[in-house]
PDB file of N, CA, C and O in Angstrom:
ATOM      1  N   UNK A   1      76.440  89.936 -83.016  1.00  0.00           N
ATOM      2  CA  UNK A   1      75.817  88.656 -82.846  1.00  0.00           C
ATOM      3  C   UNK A   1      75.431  88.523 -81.383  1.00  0.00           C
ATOM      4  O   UNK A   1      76.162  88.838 -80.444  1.00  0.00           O
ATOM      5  N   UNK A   2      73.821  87.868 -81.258  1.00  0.00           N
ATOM      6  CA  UNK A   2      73.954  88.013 -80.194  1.00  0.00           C
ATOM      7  C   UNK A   2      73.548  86.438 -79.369  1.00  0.00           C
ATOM      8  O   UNK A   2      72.752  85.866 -80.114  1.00  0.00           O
ATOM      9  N   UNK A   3      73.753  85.792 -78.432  1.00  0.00           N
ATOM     10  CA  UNK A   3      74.007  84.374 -78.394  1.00  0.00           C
ATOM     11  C   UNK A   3      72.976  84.179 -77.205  1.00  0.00           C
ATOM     12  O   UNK A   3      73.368  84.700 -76.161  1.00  0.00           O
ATOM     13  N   UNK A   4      71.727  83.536 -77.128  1.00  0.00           N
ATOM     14  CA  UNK A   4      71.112  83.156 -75.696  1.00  0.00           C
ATOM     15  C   UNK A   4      70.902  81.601 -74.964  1.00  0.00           C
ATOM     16  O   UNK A   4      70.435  80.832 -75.804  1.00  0.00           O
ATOM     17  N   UNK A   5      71.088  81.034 -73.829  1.00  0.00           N
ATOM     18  CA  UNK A   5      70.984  79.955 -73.379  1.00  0.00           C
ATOM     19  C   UNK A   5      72.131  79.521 -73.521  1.00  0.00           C
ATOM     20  O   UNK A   5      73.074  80.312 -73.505  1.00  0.00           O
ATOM     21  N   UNK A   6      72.361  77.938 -73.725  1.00  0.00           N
ATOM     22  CA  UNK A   6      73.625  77.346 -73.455  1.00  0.00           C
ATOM     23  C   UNK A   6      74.419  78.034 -74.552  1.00  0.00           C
ATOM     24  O   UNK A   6      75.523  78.401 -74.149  1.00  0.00           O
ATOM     25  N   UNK A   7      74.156  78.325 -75.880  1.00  0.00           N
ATOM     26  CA  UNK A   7      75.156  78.541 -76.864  1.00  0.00           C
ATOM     27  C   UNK A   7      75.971  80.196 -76.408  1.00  0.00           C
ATOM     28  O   UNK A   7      76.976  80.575 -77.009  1.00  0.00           O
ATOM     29  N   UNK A   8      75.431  80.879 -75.465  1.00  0.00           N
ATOM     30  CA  UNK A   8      76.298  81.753 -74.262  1.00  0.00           C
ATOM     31  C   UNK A   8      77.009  81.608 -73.898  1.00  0.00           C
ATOM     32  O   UNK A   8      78.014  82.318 -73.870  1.00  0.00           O
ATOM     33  N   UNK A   9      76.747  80.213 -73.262  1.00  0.00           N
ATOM     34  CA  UNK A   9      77.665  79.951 -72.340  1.00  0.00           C
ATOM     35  C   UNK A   9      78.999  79.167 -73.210  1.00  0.00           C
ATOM     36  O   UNK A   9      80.187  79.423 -73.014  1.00  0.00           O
ATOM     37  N   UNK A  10      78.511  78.256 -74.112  1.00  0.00           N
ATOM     38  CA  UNK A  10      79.338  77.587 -75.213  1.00  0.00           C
ATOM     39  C   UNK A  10      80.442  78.800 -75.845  1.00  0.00           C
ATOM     40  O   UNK A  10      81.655  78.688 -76.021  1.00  0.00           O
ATOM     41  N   UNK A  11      79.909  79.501 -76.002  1.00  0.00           N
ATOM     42  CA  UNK A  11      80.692  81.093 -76.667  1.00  0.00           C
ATOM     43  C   UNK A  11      81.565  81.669 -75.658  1.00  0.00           C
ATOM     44  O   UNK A  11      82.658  82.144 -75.966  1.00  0.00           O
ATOM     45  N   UNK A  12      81.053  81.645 -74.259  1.00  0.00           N
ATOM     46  CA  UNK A  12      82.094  82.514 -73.411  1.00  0.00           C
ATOM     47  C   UNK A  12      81.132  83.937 -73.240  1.00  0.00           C
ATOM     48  O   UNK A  12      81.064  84.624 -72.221  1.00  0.00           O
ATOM     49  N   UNK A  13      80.441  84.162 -74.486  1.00  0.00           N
ATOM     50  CA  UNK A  13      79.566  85.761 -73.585  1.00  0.00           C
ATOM     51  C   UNK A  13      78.339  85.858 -74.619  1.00  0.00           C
ATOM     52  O   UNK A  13      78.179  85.269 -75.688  1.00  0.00           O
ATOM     53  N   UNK A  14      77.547  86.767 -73.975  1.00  0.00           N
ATOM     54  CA  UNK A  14      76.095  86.820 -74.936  1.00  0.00           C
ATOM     55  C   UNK A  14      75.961  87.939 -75.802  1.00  0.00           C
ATOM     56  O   UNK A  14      74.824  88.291 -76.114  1.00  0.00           O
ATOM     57  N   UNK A  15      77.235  88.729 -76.362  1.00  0.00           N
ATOM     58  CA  UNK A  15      77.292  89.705 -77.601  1.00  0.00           C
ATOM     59  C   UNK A  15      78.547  89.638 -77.721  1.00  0.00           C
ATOM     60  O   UNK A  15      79.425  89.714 -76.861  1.00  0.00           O
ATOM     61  N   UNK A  16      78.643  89.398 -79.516  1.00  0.00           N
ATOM     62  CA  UNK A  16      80.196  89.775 -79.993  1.00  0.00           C
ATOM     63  C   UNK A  16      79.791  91.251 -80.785  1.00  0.00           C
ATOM     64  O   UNK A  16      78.810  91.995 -80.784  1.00  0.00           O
ATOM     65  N   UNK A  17      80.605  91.236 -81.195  1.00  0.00           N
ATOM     66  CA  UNK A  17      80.826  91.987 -82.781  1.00  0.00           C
ATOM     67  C   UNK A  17      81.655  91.981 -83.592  1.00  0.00           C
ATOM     68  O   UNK A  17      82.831  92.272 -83.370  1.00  0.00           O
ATOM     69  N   UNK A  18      81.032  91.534 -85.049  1.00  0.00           N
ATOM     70  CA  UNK A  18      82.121  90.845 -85.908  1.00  0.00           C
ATOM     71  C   UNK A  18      82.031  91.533 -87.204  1.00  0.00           C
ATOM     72  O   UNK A  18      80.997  91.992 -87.690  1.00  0.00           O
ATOM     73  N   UNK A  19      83.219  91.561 -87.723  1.00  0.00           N
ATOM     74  CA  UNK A  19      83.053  92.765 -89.425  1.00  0.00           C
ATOM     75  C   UNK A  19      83.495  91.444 -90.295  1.00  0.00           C
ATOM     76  O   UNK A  19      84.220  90.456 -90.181  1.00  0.00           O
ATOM     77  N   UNK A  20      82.719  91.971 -91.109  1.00  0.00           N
ATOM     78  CA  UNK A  20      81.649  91.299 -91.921  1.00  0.00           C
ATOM     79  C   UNK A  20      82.276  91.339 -93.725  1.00  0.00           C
ATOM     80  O   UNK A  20      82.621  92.516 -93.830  1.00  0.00           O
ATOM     81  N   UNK A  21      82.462  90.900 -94.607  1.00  0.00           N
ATOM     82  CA  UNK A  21      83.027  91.663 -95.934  1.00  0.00           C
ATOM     83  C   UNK A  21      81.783  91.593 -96.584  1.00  0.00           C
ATOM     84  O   UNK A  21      81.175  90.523 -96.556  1.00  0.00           O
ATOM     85  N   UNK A  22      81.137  92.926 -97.380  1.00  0.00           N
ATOM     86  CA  UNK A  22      80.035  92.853 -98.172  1.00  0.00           C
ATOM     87  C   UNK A  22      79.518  91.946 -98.724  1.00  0.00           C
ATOM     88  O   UNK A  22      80.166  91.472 -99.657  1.00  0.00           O
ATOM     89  N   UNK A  23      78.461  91.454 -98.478  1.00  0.00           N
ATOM     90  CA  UNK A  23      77.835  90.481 -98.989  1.00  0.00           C
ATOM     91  C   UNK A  23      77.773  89.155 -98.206  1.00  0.00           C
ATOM     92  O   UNK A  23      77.386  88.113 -98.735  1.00  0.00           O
ATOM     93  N   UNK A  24      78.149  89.236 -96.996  1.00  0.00           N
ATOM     94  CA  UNK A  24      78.302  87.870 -96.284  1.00  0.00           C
ATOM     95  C   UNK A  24      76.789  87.497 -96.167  1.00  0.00           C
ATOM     96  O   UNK A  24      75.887  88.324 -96.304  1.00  0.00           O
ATOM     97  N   UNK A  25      76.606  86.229 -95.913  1.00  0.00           N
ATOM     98  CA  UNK A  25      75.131  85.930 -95.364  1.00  0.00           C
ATOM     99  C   UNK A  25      74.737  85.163 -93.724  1.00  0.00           C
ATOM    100  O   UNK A  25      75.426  85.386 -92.728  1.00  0.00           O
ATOM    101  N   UNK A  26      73.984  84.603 -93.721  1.00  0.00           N
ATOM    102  CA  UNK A  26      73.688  84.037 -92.459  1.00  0.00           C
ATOM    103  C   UNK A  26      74.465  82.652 -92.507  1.00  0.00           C
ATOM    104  O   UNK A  26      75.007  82.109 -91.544  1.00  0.00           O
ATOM    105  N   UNK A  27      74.414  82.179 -93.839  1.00  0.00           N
ATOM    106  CA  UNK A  27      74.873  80.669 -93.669  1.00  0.00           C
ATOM    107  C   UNK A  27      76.064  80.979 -93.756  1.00  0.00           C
ATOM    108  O   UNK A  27      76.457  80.506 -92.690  1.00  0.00           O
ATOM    109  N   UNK A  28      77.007  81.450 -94.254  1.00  0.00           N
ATOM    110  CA  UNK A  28      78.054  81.860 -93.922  1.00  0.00           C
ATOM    111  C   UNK A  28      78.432  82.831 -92.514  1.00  0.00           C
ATOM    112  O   UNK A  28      79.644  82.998 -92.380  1.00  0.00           O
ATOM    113  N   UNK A  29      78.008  83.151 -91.996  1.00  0.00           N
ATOM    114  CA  UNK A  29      78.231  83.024 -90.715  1.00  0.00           C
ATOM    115  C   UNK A  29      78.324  82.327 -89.838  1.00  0.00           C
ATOM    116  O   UNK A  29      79.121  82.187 -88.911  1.00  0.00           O
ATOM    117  N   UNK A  30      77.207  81.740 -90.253  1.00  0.00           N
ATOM    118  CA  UNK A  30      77.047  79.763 -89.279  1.00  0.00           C
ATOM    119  C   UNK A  30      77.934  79.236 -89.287  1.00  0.00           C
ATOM    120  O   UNK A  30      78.535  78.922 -88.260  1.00  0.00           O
ATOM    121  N   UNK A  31      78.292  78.976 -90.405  1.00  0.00           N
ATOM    122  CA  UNK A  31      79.723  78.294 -91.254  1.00  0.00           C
ATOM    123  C   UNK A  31      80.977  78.637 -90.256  1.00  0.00           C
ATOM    124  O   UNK A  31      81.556  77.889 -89.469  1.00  0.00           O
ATOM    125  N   UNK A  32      81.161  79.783 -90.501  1.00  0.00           N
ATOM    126  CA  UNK A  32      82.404  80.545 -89.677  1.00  0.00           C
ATOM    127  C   UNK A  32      82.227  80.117 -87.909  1.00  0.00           C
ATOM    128  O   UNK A  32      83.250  79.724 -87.348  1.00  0.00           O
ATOM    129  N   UNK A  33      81.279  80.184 -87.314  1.00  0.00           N
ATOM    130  CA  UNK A  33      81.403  80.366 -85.885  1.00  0.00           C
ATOM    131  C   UNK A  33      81.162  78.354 -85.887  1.00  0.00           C
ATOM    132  O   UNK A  33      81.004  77.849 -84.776  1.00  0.00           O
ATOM    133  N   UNK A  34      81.158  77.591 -86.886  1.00  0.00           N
ATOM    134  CA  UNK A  34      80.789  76.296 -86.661  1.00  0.00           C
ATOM    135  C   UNK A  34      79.410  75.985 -85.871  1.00  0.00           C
ATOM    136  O   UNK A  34      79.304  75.318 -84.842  1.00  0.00           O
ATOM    137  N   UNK A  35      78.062  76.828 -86.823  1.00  0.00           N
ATOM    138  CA  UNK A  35      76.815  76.243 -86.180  1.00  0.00           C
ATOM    139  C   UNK A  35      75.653  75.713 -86.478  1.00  0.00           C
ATOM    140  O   UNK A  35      74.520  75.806 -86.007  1.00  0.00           O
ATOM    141  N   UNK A  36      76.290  74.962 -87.619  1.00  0.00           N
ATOM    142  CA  UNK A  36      75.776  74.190 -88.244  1.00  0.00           C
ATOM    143  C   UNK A  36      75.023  72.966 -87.933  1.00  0.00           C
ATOM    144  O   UNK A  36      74.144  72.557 -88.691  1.00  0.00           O
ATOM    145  N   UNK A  37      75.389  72.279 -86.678  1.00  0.00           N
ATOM    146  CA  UNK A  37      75.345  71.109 -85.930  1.00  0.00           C
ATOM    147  C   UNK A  37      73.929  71.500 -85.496  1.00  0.00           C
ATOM    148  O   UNK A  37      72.888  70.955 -85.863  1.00  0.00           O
ATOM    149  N   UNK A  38      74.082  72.707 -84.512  1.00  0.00           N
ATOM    150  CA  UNK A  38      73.439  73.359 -83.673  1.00  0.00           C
ATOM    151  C   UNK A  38      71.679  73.889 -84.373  1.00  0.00           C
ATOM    152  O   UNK A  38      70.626  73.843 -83.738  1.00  0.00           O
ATOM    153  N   UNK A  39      71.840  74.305 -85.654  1.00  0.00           N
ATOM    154  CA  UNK A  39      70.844  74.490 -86.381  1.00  0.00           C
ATOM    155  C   UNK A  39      69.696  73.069 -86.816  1.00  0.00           C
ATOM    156  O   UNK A  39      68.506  72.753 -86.828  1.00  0.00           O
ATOM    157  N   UNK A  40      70.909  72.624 -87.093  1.00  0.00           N
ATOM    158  CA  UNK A  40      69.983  70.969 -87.179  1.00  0.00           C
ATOM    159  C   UNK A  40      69.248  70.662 -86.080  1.00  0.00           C
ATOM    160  O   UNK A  40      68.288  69.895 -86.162  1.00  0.00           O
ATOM    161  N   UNK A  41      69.554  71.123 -85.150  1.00  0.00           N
ATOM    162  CA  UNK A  41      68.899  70.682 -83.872  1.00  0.00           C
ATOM    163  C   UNK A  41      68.203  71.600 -83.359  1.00  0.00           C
ATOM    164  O   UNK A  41      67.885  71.531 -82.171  1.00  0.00           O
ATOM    165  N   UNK A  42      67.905  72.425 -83.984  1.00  0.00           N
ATOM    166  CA  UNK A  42      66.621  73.477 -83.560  1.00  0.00           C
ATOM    167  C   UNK A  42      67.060  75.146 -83.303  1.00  0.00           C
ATOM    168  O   UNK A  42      66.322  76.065 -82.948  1.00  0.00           O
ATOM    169  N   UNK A  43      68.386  75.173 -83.585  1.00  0.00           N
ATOM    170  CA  UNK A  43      68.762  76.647 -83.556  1.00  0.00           C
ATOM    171  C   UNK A  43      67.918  77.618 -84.476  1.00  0.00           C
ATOM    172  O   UNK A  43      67.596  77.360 -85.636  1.00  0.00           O
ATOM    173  N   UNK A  44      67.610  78.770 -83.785  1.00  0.00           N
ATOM    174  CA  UNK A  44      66.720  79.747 -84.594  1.00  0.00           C
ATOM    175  C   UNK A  44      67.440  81.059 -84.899  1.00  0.00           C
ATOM    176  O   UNK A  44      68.107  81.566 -83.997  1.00  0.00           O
ATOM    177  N   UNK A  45      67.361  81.678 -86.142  1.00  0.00           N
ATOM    178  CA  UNK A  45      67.923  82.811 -86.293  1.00  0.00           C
ATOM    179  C   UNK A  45      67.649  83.666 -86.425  1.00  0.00           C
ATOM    180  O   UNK A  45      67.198  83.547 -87.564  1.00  0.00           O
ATOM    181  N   UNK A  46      67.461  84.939 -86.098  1.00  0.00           N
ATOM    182  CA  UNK A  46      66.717  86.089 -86.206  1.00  0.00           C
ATOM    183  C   UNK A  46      67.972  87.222 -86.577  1.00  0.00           C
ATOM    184  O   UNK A  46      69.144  87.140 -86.210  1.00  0.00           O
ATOM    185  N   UNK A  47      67.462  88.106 -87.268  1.00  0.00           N
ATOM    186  CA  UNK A  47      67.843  89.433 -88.272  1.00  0.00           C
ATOM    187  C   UNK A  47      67.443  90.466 -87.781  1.00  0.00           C
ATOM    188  O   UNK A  47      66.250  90.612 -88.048  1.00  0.00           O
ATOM    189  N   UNK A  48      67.804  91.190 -87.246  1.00  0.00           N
ATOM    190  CA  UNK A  48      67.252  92.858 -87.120  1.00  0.00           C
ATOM    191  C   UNK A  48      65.802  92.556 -86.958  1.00  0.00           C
ATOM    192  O   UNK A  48      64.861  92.951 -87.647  1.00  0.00           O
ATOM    193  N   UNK A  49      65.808  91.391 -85.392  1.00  0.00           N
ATOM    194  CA  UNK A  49      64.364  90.906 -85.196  1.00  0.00           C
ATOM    195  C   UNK A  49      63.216  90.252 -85.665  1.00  0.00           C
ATOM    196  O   UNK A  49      62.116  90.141 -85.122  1.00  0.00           O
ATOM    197  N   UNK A  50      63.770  89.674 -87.160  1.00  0.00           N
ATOM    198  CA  UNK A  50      62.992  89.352 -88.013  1.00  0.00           C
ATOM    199  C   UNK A  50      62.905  87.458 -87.691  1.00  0.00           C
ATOM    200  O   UNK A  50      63.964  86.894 -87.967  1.00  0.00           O
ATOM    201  N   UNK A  51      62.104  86.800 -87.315  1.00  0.00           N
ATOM    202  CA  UNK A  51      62.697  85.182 -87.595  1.00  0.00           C
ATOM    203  C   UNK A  51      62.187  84.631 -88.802  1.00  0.00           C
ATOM    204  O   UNK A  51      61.469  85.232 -89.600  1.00  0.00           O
ATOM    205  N   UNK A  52      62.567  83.529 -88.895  1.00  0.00           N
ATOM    206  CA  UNK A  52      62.463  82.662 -90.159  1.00  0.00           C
ATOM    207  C   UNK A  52      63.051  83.808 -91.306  1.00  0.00           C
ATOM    208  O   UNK A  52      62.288  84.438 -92.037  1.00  0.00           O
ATOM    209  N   UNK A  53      64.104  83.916 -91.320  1.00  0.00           N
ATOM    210  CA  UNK A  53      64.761  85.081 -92.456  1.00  0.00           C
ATOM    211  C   UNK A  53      66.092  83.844 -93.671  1.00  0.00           C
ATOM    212  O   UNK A  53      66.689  82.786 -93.476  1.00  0.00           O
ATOM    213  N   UNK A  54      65.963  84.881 -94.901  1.00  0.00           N
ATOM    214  CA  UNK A  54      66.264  84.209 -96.128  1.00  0.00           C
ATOM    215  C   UNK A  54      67.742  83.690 -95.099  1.00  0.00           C
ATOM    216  O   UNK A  54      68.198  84.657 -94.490  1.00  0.00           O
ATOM    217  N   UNK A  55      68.289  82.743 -94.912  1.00  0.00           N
ATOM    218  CA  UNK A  55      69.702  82.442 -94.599  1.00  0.00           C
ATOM    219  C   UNK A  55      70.514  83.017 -95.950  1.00  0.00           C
ATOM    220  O   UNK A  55      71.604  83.552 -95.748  1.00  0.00           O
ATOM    221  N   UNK A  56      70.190  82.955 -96.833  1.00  0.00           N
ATOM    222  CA  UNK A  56      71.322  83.378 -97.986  1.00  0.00           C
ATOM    223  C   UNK A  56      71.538  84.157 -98.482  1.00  0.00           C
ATOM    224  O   UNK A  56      72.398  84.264 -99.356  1.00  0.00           O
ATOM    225  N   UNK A  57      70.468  85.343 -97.883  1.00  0.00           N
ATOM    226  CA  UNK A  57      70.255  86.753 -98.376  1.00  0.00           C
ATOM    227  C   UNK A  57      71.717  87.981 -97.363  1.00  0.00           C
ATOM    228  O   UNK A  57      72.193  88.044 -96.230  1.00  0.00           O
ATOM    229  N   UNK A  58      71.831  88.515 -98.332  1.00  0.00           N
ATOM    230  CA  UNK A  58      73.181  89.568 -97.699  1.00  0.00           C
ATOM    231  C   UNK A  58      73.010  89.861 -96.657  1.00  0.00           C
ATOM    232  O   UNK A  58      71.818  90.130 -96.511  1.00  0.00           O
ATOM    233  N   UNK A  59      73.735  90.010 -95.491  1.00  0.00           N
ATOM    234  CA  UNK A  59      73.503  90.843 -94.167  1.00  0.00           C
ATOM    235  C   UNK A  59      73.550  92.496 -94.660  1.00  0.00           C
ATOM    236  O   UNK A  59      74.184  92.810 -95.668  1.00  0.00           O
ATOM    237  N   UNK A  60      72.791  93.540 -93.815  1.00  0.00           N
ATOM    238  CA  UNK A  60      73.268  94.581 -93.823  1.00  0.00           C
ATOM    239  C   UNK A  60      73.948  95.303 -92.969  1.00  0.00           C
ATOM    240  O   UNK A  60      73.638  95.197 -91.782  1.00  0.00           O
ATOM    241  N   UNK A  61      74.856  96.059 -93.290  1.00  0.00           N
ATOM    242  CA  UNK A  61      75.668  96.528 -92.342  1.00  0.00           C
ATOM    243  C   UNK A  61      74.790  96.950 -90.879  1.00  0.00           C
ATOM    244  O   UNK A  61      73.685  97.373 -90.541  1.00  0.00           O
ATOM    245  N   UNK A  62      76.042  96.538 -90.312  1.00  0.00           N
ATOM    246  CA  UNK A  62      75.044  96.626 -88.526  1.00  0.00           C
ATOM    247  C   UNK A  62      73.821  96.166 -88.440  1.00  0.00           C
ATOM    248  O   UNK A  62      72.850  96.776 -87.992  1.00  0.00           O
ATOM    249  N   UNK A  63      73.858  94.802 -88.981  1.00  0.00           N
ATOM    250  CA  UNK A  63      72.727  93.866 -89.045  1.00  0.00           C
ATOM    251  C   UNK A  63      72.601  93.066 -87.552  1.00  0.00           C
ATOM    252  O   UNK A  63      73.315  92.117 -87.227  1.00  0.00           O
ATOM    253  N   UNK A  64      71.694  93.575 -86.848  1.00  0.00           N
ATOM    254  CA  UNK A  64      72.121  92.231 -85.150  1.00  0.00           C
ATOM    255  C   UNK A  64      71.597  90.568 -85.682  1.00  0.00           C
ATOM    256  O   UNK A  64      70.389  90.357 -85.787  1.00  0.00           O
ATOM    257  N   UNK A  65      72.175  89.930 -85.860  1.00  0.00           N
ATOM    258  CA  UNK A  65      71.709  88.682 -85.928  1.00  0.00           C
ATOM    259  C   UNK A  65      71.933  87.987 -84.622  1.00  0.00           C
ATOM    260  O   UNK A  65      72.960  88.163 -83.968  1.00  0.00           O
ATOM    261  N   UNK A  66      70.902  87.148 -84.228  1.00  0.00           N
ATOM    262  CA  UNK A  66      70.380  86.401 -82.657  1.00  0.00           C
ATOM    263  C   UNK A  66      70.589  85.308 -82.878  1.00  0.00           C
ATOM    264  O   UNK A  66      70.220  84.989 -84.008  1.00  0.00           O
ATOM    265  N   UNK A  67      71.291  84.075 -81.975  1.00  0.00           N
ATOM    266  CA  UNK A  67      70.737  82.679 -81.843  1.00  0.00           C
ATOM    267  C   UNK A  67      69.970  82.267 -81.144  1.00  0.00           C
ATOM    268  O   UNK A  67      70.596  81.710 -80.242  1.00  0.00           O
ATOM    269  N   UNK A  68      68.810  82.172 -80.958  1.00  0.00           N
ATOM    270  CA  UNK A  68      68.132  81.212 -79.717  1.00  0.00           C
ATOM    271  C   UNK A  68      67.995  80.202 -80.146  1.00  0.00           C
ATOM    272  O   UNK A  68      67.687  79.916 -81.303  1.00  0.00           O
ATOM    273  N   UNK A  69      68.267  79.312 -79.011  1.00  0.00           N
ATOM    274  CA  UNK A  69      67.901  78.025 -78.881  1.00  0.00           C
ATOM    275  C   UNK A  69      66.528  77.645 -78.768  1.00  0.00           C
ATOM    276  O   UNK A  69      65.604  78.433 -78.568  1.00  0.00           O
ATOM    277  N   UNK A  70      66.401  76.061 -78.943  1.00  0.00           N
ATOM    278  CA  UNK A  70      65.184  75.757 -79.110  1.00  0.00           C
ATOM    279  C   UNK A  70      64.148  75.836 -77.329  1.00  0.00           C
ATOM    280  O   UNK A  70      64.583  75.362 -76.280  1.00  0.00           O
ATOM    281  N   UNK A  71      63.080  76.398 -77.449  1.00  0.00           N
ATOM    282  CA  UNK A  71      62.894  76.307 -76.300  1.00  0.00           C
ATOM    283  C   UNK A  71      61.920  75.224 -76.149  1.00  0.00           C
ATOM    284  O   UNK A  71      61.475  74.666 -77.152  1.00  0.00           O
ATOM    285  N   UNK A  72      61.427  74.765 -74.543  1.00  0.00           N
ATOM    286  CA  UNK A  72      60.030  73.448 -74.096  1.00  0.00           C
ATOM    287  C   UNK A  72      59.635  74.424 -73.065  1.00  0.00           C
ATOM    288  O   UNK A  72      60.157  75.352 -72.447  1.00  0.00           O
ATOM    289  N   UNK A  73      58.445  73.800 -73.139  1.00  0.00           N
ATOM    290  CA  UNK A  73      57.836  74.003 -72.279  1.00  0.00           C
ATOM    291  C   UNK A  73      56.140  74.359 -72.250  1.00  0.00           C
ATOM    292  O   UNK A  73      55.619  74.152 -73.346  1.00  0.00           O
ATOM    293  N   UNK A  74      55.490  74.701 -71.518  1.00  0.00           N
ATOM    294  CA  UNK A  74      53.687  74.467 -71.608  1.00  0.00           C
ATOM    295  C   UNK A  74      53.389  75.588 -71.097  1.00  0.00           C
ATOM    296  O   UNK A  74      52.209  75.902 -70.944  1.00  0.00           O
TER     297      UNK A  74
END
């Protein structure tokens, strides 16, 4: 997992790595690290680089999933 902007700093560092039991998904991950709040408010998730990805679809093993935050600016 990899974490950018404040939710970095919120975490303590900008890569974990976490094992996973077959079949987990994204929303269940959210779930687990409590980032649920955070999504409502513009958190974005990306998959093995992919954004806008199924949240409910299986991870695959050694899947990198990203948080960025919402960004501003012109």
């Amino acid at each position: 997992m990899l974490f950018f902007g404040p939710l970095a700093e919120k975490m303590g560092q900008r890569e974990i790595f976490v094992s996973l039991d077959s079949g987990t998904t994204v929303t269940q991950l959210v779930n687990r690290f409590e980032l649920g709040d955070m999504l409502l408010s513009g958190l974005r998730v990306a998959v093995d680089g992919e954004m806008d990805v199924d949240m409910d679809a299986p991870l695959k093993d050694s899947s990198e999933v990203a948080f960025l935050p919402p960004v501003s600016g012109g």
